[in-house]
Each structure stands twice: as C-alpha cells, then as structure tokens.
N, C-alpha and C positions, 0 to 999 in steps of 0.2 A: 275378656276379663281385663281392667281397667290395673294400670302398674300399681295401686294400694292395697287390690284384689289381689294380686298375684304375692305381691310383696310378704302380706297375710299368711296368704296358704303355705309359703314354704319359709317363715320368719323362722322354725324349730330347726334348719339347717343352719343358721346363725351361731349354732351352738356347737362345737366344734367336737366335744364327746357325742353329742347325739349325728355331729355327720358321719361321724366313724361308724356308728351302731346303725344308721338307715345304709349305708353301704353295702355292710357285712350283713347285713339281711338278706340285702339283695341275692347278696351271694350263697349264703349258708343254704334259703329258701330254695336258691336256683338248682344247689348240690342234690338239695334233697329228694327235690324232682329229678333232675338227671338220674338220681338212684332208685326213683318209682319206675322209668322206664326203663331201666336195664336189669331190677329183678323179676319186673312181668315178663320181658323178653327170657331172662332164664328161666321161667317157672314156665314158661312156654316149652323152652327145648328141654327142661327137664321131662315132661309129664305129656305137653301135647292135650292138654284137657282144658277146657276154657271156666272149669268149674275150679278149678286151682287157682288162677286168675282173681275169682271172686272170692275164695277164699285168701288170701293174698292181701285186696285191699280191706276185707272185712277184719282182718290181724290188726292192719295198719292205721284206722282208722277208728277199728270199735272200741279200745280205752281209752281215746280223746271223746266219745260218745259217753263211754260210762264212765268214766273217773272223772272229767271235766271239771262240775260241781266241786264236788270233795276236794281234787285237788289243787282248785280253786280256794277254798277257806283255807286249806294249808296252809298253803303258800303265803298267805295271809301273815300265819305266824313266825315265819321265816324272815331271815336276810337274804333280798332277792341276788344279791349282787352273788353272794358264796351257790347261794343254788342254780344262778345260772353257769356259772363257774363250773359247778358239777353235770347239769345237762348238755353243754357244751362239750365239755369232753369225752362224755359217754355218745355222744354222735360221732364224734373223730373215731373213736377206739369200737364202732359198730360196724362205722363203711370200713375200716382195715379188717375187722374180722371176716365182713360177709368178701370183702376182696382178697385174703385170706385162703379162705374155702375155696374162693372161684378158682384163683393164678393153682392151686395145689389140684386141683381137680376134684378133691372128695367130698364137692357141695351134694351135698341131696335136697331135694325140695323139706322138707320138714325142716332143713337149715335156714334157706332161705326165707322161709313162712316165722320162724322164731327170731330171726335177725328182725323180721316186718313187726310182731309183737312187740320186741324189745323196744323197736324203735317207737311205736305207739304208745306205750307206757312213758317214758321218756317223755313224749312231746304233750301227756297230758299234763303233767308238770311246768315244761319250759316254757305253752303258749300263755298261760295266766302269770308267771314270771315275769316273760317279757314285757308285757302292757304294762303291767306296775313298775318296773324298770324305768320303762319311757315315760313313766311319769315324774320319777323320781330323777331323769337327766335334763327335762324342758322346765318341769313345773307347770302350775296350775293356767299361765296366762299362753301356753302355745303349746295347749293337749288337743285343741281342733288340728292345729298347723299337723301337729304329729300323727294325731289319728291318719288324715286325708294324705298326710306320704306313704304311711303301711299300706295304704289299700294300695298306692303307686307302685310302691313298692315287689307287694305280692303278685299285682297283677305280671308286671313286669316277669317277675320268676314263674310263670304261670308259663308265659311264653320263651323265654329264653331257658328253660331249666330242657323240658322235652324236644327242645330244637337243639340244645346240645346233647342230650342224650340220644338221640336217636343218630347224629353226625357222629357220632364218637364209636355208634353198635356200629355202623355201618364200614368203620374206619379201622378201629383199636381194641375193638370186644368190650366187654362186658368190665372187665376187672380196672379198666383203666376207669369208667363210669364212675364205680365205687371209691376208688382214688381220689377223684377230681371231689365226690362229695364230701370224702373225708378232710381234706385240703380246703375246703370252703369253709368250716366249722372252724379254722384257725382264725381268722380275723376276729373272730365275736369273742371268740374264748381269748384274743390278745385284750381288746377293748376292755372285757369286764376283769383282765386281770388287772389291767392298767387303771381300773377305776378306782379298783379295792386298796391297791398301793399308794394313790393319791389319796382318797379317805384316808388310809394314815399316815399321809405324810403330811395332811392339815391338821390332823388330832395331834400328832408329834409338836407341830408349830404352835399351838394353841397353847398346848400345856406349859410350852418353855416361855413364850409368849407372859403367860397369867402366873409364871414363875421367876419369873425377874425382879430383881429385885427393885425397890422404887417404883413398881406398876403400881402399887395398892395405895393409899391414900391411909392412914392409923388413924381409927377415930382417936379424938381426944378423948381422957379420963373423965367419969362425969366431975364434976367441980373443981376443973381445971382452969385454968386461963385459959381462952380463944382456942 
C-alpha cells in the first residue's frame, strides 16, 4: 500500500472525537467478548449441558436477528448521541449485575441466559446507532476511511476480547470477566457524553454569538436615505 493509500484509509483517525470513539470500540467490543467467554464457561459449570451453550448465544444473538431492521428505522428517528448514551450505560449496569449474581453466588442459569437476552435487545438498538454516530463524527468525505477501521477494529476485538477472557477464567474467575466488561463500556459512554456537552456548548456560543449586539446589520427604512 503506497503512503497516499495508506494515508486514505485511516484519514477518519485525523479526527480526534472519532479517535476516541474507534478506541473505545476496541475496547467496549473487546469487554464484550471477554463476557461471551466467561458466561458460556459459567453456563457450563452451571448446568454441564452443551445445549444451554446454544441456548445462550441464541439469547444473545437472536434480537440483533429479529429486531435489527425495525430498530434500525427507529433509531432513525432518534438523537443518536442521547441513545447511545442510553445503550452504553445499560451495558455498564448489565456486566455489574451478571457480576453481581456471580461474586454473591445466587447466579442460576436462567440469570445468566436473561442477562444474554438483555444484552441482545440492547445491542439491536446500539449497532445501528453506532454507524449513524460514525457518520455524524467523520462526515460524508472519510465514511470509507471509517468503515475499513471498524472492521480493524472488530476484528481486533475478535481476537483480543477471548484471549483475555479465557487468561482472566484461568487466573481470576469469572466475575473479574464481567467487571473488566463492564469497565470497557466507560470510555464510549465518557466520548458520547462529552460529545453531547460540546453540541451545547457550540449551540450556547452561537446564540450569544447571533445575539450581540452590532452583529446584525438594520436594513434601512424603505425611502430612506442610503
């Protein structure tokens, strides 16, 4: 790849809200995995059945299958910044709960399986958010650039998410897992709160801005002098 090439593909790093937000991807992504591997391993010790397993990712996955679409046009009609705000923290406040149940002992699988639900329902929401998000931090001239990091991105968390999770089962259990994911969701949820505060703290400048006195120019009366 020739340095113009390269230059190209990661120009959306240029942008210093969106380096924040491909970071914290990396991260939140990575937690999230860290937390597939450490509630399949307790749905293991809970039950010992590899059909709980499947039911498991079918939780965690089947309302990003079914609600996908629909809440896709939603979100459409929303302010992405406030609802990512909102799915963001419902990730922090899910790995404390399923980590919660664990450190306390009185997880039962049907906890685990409805923390995986919950967390499904949530992410069919947050992943049509986020793309519209990234569009609205790069703009229309470095949505290739940004596309082509997510997938770096992801893949990335793909492999560093279950390589941390399984050194951490093998280290610190299962509840430290849930921690570390819940801890990963703070960066994103700092970004978009710090986004939403600059949106108005340029709305705030604007208005004082267009409200000064002497900005505006008085037409003259019609059959005035000059």
């Amino acid at each position: 790849m020739t340095s113009v090439g390269l230059s190209h593909a990661i120009g959306a790093l240029r942008i210093p809200a969106y380096r924040w937000w491909f970071v914290s991807q990396i991260l939140s992504a990575s937690g999230a995995m860290t937390q597939a591997v450490a509630q399949s391993w307790l749905v293991l010790q809970l039950t010992g059945r590899a059909v709980d397993l499947g039911l498991l990712a079918a939780l965690a996955w089947g309302p990003v299958l079914l609600l996908g679409a629909w809440a896709g046009a939603w979100v459409d009609r929303l302010d992405r910044r406030r609802l990512l705000l909102v799915t963001q923290t419902l990730f922090v406040l899910l790995g404390l709960v399923q980590a919660g149940l664990t450190v306390t002992g009185v997880v039962r699988v049907w906890m685990v399986l409805a923390v995986a639900a919950a967390t499904g329902i949530v992410s069919a929401f947050d992943g049509p958010a986020r793309q519209v998000y990234v569009l609205e931090l790069v703009g229309t001239g470095r949505v290739a650039s940004a596309v082509s990091l997510y997938e770096v991105g992801l893949n990335a968390s793909r492999v560093l998410g279950p390589a941390v999770g399984g050194a951490m089962l093998a280290t610190v259990g299962t509840t430290a897992c849930f921690l570390v994911n819940a801890a990963c969701y703070l960066p994103p949820l700092a970004g978009v709160g710090r986004g939403i505060s600059g949106t108005r703290g340029s709305r705030r400048r604007s208005a004082l801005r267009c409200g000064r006195p002497g900005r505006r120019r008085s037409r003259p009366a019609v059959g005035s002098p000059g």
